[in-house]
N, C-alpha and C positions, 0 to 999 in steps of 0.2 A: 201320609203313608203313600208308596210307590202302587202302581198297580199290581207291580211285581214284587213282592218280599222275602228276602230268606228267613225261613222261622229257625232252623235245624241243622246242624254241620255235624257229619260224627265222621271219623276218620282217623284210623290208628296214628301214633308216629313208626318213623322207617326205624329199623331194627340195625344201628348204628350208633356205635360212639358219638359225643358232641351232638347230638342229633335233638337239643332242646336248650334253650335259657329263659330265665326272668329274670326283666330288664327293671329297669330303677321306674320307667310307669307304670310299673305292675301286671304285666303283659307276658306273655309268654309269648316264644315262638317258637313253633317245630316243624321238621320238616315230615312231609307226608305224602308218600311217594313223588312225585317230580314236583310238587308245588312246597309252599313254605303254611300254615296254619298261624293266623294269630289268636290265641287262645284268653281269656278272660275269664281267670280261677276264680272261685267263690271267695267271695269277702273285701275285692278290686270293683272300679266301678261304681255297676249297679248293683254289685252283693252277688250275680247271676251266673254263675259259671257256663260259659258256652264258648263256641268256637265263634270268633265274628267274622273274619274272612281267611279268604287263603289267595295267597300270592301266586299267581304262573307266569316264568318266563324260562327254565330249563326246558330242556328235552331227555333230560334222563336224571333217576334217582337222585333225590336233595341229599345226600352225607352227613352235611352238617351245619346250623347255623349259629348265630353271636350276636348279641347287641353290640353295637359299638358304643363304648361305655368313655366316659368323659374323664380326663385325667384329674379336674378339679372337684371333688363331689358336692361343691357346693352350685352349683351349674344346676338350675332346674329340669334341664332334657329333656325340654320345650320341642328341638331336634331329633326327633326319634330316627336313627338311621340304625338300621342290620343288615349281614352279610350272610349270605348262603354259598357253599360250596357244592357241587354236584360231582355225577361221574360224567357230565359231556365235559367235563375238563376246563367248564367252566365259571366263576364267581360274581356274584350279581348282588352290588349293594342296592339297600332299598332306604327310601324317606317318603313319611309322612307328609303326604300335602295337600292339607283341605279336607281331613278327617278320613284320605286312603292313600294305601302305601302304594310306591310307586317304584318302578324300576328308573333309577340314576346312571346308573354303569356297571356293564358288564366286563368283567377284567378275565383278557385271554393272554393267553400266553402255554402255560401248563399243557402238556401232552400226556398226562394219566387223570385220574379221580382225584377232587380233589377230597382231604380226605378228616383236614381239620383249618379254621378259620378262627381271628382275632380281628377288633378292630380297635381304636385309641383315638381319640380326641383332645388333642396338646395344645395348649394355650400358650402363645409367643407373646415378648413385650412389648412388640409394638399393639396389644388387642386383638391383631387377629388369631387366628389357630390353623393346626394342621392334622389333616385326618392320616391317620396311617393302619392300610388293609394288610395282613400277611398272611399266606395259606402256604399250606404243605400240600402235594400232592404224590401219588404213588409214581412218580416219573423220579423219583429221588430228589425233589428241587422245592426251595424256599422261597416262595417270590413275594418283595416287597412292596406293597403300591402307596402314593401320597398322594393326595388330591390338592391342586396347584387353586394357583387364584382365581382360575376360570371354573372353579367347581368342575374338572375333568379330574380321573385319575390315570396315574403315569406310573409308570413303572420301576421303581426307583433303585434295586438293588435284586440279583437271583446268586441266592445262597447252593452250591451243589451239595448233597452228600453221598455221590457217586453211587456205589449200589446200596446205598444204606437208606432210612426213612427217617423225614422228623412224623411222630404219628401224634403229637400235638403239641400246640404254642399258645404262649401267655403275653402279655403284653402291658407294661405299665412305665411308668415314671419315678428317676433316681428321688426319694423326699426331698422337699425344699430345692429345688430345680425342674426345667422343663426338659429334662434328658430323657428321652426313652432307654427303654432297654426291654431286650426280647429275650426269654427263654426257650428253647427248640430240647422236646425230649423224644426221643433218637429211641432205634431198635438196637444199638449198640451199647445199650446201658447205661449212655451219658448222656447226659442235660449239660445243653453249651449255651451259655450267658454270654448275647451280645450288647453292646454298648452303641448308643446312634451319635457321630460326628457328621459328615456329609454322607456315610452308608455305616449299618451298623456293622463291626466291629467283634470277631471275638474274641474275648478276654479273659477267659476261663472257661473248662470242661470238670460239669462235678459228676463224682463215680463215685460209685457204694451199691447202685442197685444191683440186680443178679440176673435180669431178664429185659426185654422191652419195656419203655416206658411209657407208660400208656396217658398221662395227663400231669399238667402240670398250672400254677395256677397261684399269683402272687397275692400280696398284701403288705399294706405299714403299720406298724403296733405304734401305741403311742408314746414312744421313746422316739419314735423317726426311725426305725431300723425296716430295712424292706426283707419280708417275711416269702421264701418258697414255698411250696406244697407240692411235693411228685409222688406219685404214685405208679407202680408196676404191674406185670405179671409172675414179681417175685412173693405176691401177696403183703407186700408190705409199702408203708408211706412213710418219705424223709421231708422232713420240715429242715430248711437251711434258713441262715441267718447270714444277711450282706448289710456291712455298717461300714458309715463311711468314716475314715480315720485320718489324722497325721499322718504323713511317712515317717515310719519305723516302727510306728507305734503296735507292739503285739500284745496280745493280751493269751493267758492257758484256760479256757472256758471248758466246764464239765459237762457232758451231755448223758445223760440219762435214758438210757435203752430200756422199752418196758418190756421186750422179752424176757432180756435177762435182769440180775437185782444188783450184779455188781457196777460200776461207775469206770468209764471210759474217759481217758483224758486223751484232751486231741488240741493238738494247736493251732491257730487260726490259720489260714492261706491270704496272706495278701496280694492285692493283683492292683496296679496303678494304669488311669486310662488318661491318653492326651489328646482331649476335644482341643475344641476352639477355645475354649477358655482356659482358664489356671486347672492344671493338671489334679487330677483328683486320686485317690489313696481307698481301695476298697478292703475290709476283711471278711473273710470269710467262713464259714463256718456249720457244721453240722446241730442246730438245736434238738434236735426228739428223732426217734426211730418207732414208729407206729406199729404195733403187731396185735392183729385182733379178727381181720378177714382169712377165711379158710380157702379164697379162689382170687381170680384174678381180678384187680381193679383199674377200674373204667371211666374215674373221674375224681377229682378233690373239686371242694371250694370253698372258699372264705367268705363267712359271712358278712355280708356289706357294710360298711360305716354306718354307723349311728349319731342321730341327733341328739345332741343334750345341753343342759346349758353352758356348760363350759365350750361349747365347737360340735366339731366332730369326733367321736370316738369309736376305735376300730376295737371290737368284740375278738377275743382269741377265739372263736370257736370255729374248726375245720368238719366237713361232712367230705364222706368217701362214700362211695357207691360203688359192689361190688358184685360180680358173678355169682357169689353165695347165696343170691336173695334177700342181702341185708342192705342197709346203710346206718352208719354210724357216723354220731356227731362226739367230736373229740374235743377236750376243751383242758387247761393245765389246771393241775390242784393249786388252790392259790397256797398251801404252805409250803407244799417240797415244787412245786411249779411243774414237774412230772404230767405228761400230759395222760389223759384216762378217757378212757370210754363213759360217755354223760348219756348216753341213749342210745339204744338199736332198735329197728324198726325194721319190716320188708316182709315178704310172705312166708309162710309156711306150709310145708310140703307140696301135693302137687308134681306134674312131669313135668312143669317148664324150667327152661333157664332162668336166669339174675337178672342184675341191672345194669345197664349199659349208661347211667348216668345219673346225676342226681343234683339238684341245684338249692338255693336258699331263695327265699322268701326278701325283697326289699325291707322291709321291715324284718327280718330275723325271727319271724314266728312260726314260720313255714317251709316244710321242705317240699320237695316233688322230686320222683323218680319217675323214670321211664326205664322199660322192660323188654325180655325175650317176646312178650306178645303182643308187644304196641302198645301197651296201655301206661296210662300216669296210675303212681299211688300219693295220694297228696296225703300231707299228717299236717295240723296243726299244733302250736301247744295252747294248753288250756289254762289261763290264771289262777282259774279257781283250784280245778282237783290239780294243777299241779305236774302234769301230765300231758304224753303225745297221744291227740286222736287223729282217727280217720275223717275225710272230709271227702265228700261228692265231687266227683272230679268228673272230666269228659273222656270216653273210651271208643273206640271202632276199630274196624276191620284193619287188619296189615296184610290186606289182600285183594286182587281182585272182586271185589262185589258183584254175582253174577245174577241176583234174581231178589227182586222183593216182593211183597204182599201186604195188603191192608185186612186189618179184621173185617171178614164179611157183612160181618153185622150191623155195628154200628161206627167202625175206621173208627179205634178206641187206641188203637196202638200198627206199628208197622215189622214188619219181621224179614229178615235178612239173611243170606246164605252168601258163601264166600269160598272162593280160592284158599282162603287160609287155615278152614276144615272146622266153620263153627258156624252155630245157625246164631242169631242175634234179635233180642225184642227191644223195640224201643216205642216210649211211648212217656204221654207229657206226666209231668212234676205237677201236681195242682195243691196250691197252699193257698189260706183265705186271704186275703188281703198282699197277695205275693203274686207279681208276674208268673206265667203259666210257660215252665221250660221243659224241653225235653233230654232225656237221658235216657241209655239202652238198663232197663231195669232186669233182666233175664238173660241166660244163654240157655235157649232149649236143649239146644245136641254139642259136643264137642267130637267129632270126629277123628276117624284113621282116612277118611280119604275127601279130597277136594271137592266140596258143595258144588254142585250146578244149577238147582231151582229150588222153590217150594210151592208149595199150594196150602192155605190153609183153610180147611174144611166145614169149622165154626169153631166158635171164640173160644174154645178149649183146646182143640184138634187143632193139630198140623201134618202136615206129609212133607218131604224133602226128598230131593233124589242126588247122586253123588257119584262118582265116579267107580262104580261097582253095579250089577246087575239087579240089585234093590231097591225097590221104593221101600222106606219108610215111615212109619206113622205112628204121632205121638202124644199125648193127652196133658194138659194141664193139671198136675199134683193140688192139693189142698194148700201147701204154705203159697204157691205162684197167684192163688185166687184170690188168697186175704190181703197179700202184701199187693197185690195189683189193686184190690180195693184200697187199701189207705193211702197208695202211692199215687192214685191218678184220681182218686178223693170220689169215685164212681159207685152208687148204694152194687155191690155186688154177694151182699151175705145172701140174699135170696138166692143165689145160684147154691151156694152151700147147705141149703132146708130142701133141694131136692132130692127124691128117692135116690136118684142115680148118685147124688154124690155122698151119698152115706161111705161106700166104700170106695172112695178113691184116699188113692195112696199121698204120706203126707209128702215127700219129695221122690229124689231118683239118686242110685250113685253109680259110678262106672267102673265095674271089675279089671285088676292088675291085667292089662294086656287085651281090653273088651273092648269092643265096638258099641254093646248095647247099652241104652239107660235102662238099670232095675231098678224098680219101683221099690221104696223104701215108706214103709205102714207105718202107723203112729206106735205100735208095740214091737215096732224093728226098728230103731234108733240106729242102730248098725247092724251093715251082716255078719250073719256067725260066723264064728271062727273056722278055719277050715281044719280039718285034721291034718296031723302032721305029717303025713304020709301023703298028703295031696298037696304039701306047701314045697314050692320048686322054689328054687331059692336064684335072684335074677345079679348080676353084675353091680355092685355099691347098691342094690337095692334102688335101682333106678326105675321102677313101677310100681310104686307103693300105691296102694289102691284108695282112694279118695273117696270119703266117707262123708253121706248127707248130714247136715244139725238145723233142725229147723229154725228158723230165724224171724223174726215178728220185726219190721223193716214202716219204717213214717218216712223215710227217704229214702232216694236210689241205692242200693247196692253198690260198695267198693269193690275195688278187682278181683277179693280172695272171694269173697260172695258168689260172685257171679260164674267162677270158673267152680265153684264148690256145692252149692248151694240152691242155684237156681235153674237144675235140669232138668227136664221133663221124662216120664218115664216112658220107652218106647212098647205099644203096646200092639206093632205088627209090624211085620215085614212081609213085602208083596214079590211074586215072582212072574216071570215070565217073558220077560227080555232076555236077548241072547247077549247085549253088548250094554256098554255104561247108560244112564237114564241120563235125559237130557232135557225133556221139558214135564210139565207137570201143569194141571187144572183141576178146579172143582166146581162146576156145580153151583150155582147161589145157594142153590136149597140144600146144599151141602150134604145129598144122597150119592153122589157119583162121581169116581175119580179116574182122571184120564193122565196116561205117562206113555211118553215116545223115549226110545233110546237112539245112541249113533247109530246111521244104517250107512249102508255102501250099497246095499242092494234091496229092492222091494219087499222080499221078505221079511227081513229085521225092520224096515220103516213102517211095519202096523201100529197105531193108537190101542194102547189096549185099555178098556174101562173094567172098572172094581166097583162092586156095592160098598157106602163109606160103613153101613152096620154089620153086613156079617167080613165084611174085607176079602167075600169070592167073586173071583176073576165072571165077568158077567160075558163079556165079550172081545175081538178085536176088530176093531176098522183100517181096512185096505183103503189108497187111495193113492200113496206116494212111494216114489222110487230111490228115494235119498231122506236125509237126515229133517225127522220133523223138530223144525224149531222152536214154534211157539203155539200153544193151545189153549183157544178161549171160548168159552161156553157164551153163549146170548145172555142177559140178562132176565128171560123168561127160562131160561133152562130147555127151552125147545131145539135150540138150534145149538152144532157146533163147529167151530171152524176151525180148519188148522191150515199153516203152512211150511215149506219146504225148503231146505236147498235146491232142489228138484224145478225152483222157479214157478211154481203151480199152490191152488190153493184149492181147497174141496170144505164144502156144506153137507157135512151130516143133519139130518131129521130124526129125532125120537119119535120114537111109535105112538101112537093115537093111548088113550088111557083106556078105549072098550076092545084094544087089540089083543089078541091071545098071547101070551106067554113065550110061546113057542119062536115067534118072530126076535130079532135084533133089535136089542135098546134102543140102537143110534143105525141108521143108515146113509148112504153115500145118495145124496140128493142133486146136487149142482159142482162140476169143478172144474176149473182150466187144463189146459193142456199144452203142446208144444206150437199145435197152432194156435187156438185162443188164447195162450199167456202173452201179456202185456208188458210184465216185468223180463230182461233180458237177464237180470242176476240174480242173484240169492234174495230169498224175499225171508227176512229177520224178524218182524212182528207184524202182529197184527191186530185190533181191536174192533168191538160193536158199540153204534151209539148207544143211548141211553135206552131209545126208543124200540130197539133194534129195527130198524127198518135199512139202517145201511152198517156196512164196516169197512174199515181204512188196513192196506195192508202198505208194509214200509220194506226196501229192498235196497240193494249195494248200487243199484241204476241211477239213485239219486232221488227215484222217485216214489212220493209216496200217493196213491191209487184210491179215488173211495169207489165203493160199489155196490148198486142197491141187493137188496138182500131177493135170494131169485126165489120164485114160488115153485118152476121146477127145474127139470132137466137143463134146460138153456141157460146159456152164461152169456149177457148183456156186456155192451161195454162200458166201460168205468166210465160215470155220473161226475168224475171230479179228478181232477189230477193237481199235486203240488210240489213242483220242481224244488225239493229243497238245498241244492248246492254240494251236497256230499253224501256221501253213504248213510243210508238213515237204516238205523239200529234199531230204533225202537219206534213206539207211536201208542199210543193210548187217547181218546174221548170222553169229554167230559161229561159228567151224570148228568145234565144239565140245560137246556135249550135257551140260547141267548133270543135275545126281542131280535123282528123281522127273522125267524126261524132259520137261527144261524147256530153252528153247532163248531163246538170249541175241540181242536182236536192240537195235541200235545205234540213234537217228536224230538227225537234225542238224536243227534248227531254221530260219524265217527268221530269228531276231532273233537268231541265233547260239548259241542254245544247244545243248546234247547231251545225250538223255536217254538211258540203259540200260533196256532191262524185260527182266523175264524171259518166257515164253508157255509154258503148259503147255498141248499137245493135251486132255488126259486131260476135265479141265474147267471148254479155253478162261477159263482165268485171266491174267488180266496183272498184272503187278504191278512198278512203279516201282522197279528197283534202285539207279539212281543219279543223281540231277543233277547234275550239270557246275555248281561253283560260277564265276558270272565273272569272277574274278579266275583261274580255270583253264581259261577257255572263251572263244570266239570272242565279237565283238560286231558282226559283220554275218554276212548269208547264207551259212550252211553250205553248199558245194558237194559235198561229197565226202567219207566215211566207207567207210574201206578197212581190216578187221579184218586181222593176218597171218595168211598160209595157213596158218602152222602155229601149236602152242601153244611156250612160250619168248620170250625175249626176244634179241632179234638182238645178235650180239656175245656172248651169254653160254654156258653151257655146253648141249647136246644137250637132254641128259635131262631137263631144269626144264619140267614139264608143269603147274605150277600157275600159271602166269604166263599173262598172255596180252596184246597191243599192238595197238590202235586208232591206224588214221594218219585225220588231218582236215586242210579245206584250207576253206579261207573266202575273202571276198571282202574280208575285213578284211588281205590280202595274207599272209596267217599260215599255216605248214603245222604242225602240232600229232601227238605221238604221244603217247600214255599209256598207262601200264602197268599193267594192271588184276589185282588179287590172287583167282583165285577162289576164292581159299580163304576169303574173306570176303564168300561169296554169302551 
């Protein structure tokens, strides 16, 4: 084991077409705001489903990625190469080499997004092969790349379609030949089938749909005839049939529409193409006309060839995935061959959108979707009952991450807030004799406006604050305590035999058009009906109001769970800020909560503190003239510091314990100023050792500052300085005191990275313990470095004091924990 370890990856996928596949290793990949995710479903591998790394080499939003998939399916794909397409316009193939992926080549050219990608792997008769990359981009252009013998890629053909779009392409080979041929489906309703001589070639435009076509996506049955699959925004899916023939040779084929019951005859279209070889004879033809999705679809695909003993065998079965929040797998009756709907699957009710794709399983036992909220819904089928389940999949933010938190108590779990307007728990999977994984098991809050912090109070309580002049605060229900007990395997029934939890509520649900979670009681299963005279009736009934059902859970939570089922009820709201709340703290002893909002001027930048029991406003502290950033209490609860935009940083004192009442909780004891500030920029965070005897404050100067903690009015100068190379974001210390009294302090970079150093008082030495390689590290703004309270690793046994777990949360939508070995200081 490394010093450094990733335990943890959660990270939405982007909310885009094409924006995920599984490859014939059994691997997924998706793309996850500008980097690419490779993912490892449950029942691949180690059985483990978790995210293992993620790819960066764009600079803006990943679009869309693809394996590049091998023409011959008997080719082990030993080679694992995939492509990503972005909006910087440009596409970057990736290969495996020496158990991590790697950037190959980045293909420019395209002047828009690119916005859909294929890749093919052709095998020539001399032995070798030829790789062939094609992307669409919103520039209106098709560009073809091949990778030549020097392993570069070249650009080998740009298809225009003027102001029109291809919005995605398929790519495979003529049966029994090494002939490519490209399918490109068009906003103009037609899918143009090109043919590859020295450039491909088109050779027919097929029409029937009524709108853009949104996916398209081939296959060979075992007759040898190459099998289409397009899908629209006309709600419907055309499966076509191209069989190579004689010339002249016609045939009148009946295709069977399941809208309607009567029977369409149509007669074949031949089209003849003249390669390099003996000229070839194609017919054409419409097989099935799909009607069953009620919105617009966003993806087909065939599912993969099968192993058997006679060869391989290509399964008729097609999945769509659709706007509606379904996917369906479509498969023909084998007497009338009529194809039929064999399973729907996808959520139900709910405010959010569909799916924006949906892919098969290597083996054909498994689907996966990805969604309007980032998230995968995997199904498997089951032999025995016969039947599609749900399966544990990986989920996260599709958003800025702007704040996390460890459980006070005992860092049992970690909890997250976001740009994307939901708060997030996560916390490990413990099974006996099973590796120890983590999964987000909870959504406390779903929001109407953009998260900015939290604080969580003790291991029931949270507070969160949000782009609105409310702090928030919220309690863990009775179903969140039991299923946190069986899910992370921790004795927690004795929390439920105390007085206090007699009457807690058994979950929360969120009223048509509500901000707040109401708590829903074990004899309120649902809320009452409202009278009819109170019932406003809203446009297609697009706020239907989302109703608690308590759930008895031995595993993580599926997507429809956690958006349904797993909210906490909000049981205050705090006032007194004039503008949005922007940082938040509490207190070890989890008595007293402090919140800063945006200021512009001294007034609005007071700390105000809250009693956590009766939740009244106790006090506010003056000290800053601009926006307080970050707020962190000492580890004794004596002391608290904050700092500013303003470039300044102040030390509040709590009052003595034989002090009168009368006096201020917290007062202004030590703080910088314009002369004594050290920091020339914005100073972003800030933290206290363990000991509290110093704390580290971090700034946009590059530099992050330690400085001993002052006893009174006078402000010393900083005991430690550590130049770290770019704008430091973040900075957090470890609970912890290394040998020869060296103190481990964490920071997070702008450009995403994370450095460890260690700091010795003795003689003010720093020294570089570890970088965060990027292939293990963030690739945008670090917001948030939160060590666990204690040393161990959550989920594992007590007594492991050599361990220790860093949680991160970036802007790159990603919450990150890793496990650091101290034994390898």
């Amino acid at each position: 084991m490394e010093a450094v370890s990733t335990c943890y990856i959660s990270c939405g996928c982007n909310r885009s077409p094409h924006s995920a596949d599984w490859g014939p290793n059994g691997l997924i990949c998706y793309s996850t705001c500008h980097s690419i995710a490779i993912y490892q479903p449950q029942g691949y591998g180690d059985g483990i489903a978790r995210v293992l790394c993620t790819l960066t080499g764009h600079k803006n939003k990943v679009n869309c990625v693809a394996w590049v998939r091998k023409a011959n399916p008997s080719d082990d794909g030993r080679d694992e190469c995939l492509v990503s397409g972005s909006v910087d316009t440009t596409a970057i193939v990736w290969r495996k080499q020496r158990d991590k992926y790697e950037a190959i080549a980045t293909l420019k050219g395209h002047t828009g997004p690119i916005n859909s990608v294929a890749g093919l792997t052709v095998p020539s008769e001399d032995g070798a092969s030829s790789t062939y990359i094609v992307t669409t981009s919103a520039d209106s252009q098709v560009k073809v790349w091949r990778k030549t013998g020097e392993g570069d890629y070249v650009l080998l053909q740009t298809l225009s379609y003027g102001t029109g779009f291809a919005l995605d392409v398929a790519l495979t080979v003529i049966p029994k030949t090494n002939l490519p041929v490209l399918a490109c489906g068009c906003d103009d309703q037609k899918i143009r089938i090109l043919l590859q001589d020295d450039q491909f070639t088109k050779v027919i435009s097929l029409q029937g749909h009524e709108d853009w076509i949104r996916a398209v996506d081939f296959t060979t049955d075992d007759n040898g005839d190459l099998l289409l699959a397009s899908a629209a925004q006309d709600h419907f899916i055309r499966i076509w049939r191209i069989a190579q023939r004689e010339a002249g040779d016609e045939v009148v084929r009946m295709v069977k529409e399941l809208s309607i019951d009567e029977e369409i005859k149509m007669r074949e279209n031949t089209f003849s193409f003249k390669g390099t070889n003996s000229p070839m004879t194609f017919a054409l033809s419409l097989d099935s006309v799909l009607s069953g999705h009620e919105n617009w679809i966003y993806s087909v695909c065939w599912q993969p060839p099968q192993i058997t003993e006679m060869g391989y065998h290509q399964p008729m079965r097609l999945l769509s995935a659709s706007m509606d929040k379904t996917m369906i797998l479509w498969r023909p009756d084998l007497d009338t061959g009529v194809w039929v709907e064999e399973v729907r699957v996808g959520e139900v009710g709910g405010n959010t959108l569909g799916f924006y794709g949906g892919v098969f399983s290597p083996r054909g036992d498994a689907i996966i979707a990805h969604g309007y909220q980032g998230a995968f819904h995997h199904w498997s089928y089951d032999k025995v009952k016969k039947s599609w389940k749900p399966l544990v999949t990986t989920s996260g933010h599709f958003g800025a991450v702007q704040d996390l938190a460890w459980d006070p108590s005992d860092g049992q779990y970690v909890v997250s807030v976001s740009l994307d307007q939901t708060t997030r728990l996560h916390a490990p999977w413990v099974r006996s004799g099973q590796q120890t994984s983590w999964f987000e098991i909870a959504r406390p809050q779903v929001h109407g406006y953009d998260l900015q912090c939290v604080a969580v109070v003790h291991k029931y309580s949270l507070t969160t604050g949000a782009d609105e002049k409310v702090v928030r605060a919220f309690e863990a229900p009775r179903n969140f305590i039991e299923n946190f007990c069986s899910i992370c395997g921790t004795d927690l029934n004795k929390e439920l035999q105390k007085e206090e939890a007699k009457n807690l509520p058994e979950g929360a649900s969120v009223p048509a058009l509500g901000l707040s979670n109401k708590a829903v009681f074990t004899d309120q299963k649902e809320a009452p009906a409202p009278k009819e005279e109170e019932i406003q009736a809203h446009p297609n009934d697009q706020y239907p109001e989302v109703y608690f059902q308590a759930v008895n859970m031995t595993e993580p939570p599926t997507e429809e769970h956690l958006l349904q089922n797993t909210l906490w009820p909000e049981i205050q709201k705090l006032y007194g800020h004039g503008y949005e709340i922007f940082s938040l703290a509490c207190d070890p002893q989890g008595t007293v909560l402090a919140s800063a909002c945006k200021a512009a001027k001294a007034e609005f930048a007071a700390v105000i503190l809250y009693d956590c029991k009766t939740w009244t406003q106790q006090c506010a502290l003056e000290g800053h003239s601009l926006t307080v950033t970050q707020i962190t209490f000492s580890h004794s609860g004596q002391f608290l510091l904050t700092v500013s935009r303003d470039r300044t940083w102040v030390v509040y004192r709590r009052r003595d314990k034989d002090a009168p009442d009368t006096e201020p909780l917290f007062s202004k004891m030590a703080a910088t100023d314009k002369k004594s500030a050290v920091h020339s920029r914005i100073i972003w965070s800030c933290a206290w050792s363990h000991d509290d005897k110093y704390f580290v404050t971090a700034a946009r100067d590059k530099k992050v500052l330690v400085w001993r903690r002052p006893s009174g009015a006078a402000v010393d100068k900083p005991v430690g300085m550590i130049d770290v190379g770019d704008s430091a974001t973040a900075v957090d210390m470890a609970p912890v005191q290394l040998p020869n009294d060296r103190y481990v302090v964490a920071v997070g970079l702008e450009n995403g990275s994370i450095q460890l150093y260690t700091w010795n008082m003795a003689d003010n030495s720093t020294s570089v313990w570890k970088n965060f390689a990027q292939l293990n590290s963030h690739h945008l703004t670090i917001k948030r470095l939160r060590f666990r309270p204690c040393l161990g690793r959550a989920g594992s046994p007590r007594d492991d004091d050599t361990n220790l777990q860093l949680a991160s949360c970036s802007m790159d939508h990603a919450v990150r924990i890793y496990d650091i070995d101290l034994t390898k200081i």
